[in-house]
C-alpha positions in Angstrom: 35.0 65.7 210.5 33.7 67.9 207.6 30.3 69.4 207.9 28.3 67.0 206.3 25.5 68.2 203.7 21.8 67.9 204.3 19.1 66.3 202.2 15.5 67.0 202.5 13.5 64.4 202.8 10.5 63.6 200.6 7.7 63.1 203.1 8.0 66.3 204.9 10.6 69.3 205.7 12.9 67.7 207.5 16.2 67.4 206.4 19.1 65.1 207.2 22.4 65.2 207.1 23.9 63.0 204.8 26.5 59.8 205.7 27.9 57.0 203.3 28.3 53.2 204.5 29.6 50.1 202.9 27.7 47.2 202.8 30.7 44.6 203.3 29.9 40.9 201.7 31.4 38.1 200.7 30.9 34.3 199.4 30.9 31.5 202.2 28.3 29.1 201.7 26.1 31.7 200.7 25.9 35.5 200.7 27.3 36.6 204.4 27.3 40.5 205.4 30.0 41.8 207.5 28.3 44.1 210.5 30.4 46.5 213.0 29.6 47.5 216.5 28.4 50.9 216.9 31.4 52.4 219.7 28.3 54.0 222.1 25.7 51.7 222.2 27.4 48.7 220.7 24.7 47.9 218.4 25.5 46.2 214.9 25.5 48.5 212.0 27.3 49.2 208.4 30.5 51.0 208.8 29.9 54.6 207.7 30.4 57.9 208.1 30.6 61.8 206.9 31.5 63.1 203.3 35.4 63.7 203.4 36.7 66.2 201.2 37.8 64.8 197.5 36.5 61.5 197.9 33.5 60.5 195.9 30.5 58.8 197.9 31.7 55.1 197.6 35.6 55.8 197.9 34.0 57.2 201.0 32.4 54.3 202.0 35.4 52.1 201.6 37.1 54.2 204.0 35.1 53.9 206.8 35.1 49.8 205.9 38.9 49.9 206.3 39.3 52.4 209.6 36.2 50.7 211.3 36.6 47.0 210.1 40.0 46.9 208.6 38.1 45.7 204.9 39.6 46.2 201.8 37.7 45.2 198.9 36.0 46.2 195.4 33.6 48.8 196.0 30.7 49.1 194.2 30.1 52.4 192.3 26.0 52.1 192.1 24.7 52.5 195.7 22.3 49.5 196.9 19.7 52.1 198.6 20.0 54.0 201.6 18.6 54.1 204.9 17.7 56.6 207.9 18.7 56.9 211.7 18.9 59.6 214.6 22.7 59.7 215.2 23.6 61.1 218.8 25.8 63.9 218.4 28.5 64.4 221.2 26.6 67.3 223.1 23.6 65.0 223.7 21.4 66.2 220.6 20.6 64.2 218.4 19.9 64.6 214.3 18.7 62.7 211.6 20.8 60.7 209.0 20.1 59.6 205.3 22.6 57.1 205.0 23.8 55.8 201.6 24.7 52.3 200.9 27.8 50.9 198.5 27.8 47.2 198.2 31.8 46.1 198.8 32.8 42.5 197.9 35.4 42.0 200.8 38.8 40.6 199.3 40.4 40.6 202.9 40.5 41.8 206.6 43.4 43.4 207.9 45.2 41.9 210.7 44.7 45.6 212.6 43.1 48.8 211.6 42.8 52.1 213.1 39.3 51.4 215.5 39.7 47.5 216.1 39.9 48.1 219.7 36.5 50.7 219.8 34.1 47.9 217.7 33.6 44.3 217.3 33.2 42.6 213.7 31.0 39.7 212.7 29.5 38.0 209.9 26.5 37.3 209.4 24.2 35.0 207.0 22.3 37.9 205.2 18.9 36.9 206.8 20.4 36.7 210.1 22.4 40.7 209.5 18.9 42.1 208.6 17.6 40.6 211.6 20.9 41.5 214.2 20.5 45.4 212.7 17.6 48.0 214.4 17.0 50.0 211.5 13.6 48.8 209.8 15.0 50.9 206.5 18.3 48.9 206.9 16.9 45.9 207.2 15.6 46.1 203.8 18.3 47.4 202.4 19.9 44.1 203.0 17.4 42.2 202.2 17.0 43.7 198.9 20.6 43.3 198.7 20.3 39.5 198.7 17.3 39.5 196.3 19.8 41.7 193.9 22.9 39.7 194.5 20.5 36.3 193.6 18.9 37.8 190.3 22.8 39.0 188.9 23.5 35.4 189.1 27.2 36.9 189.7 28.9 35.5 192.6 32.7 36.2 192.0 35.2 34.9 194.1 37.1 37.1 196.9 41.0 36.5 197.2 41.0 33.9 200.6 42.3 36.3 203.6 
């Protein structure tokens, strides 16, 4: 893992270490959001993780969909927003996280990837993903998403997996 670097954040000193996540989508009767169980507490989150070393934010980001989801897709360039949480760290301590979000229109899933075995997969009608996530910044991040998504008028078609 590389050390990840640290942001401060606007309403006070704090500062948080910074993560990058892909916001997995795709056209099925509507707009549906793929979500990922966290490994520890099995909650449903983006997949995402730390900077890696000669990958840009969103190439990133498209990592972490593949290794945690097995997703390959177009990512999106233009981050949708980000969001905050206290990630546990392995000694117990916990620190906070400024997460980044890259919209990915999801072409196919993998028949295995390297984590299927630590995390379950789902999708999700968007309204029902910002519900099934804890985050209240997340939330809105996918709700914006849809709102975003609806005023582009853009719905391309993924390949069929």
């Amino acid at each position: 893992m590389n050390a990840s670097p640290t942001v401060k954040i606007a309403s006070g000193d704090d500062e948080a270490r910074v993560q990058y996540a892909a916001l997995p989508y795709r056209y099925r009767d509507g707009l549906e959001v793929l979500l990922v169980s966290s490994r520890e507490t099995k909650r449903w989150v983006l997949p995402k993780g730390w900077p890696m070393k000669s990958k840009k934010p969103h190439s990133a980001a498209a990592r972490e969909a593949m290794e945690e989801a097995g997703l390959v897709g177009k990512i999106d360039k233009k981050s949708a927003g980000f969001y905050h949480y206290q990630k546990k760290l392995k000694n117990g301590a916990t620190v906070l996280c400024r997460v980044q979000v890259f919209p990915m229109l999801v072409e196919k899933q993998r028949k295995s990837w390297p984590e299927m075995d630590q995390r379950t997969t789902q999708w999700f009608r968007l309204p029902d993903a910002a519900e099934a996530v804890a985050e209240p910044e997340l939330q809105t991040v996918i709700r914006e998403f849809e709102t975003m998504k609806a005023a582009s008028q853009k719905q391309p078609k993924a390949k069929k997996s």
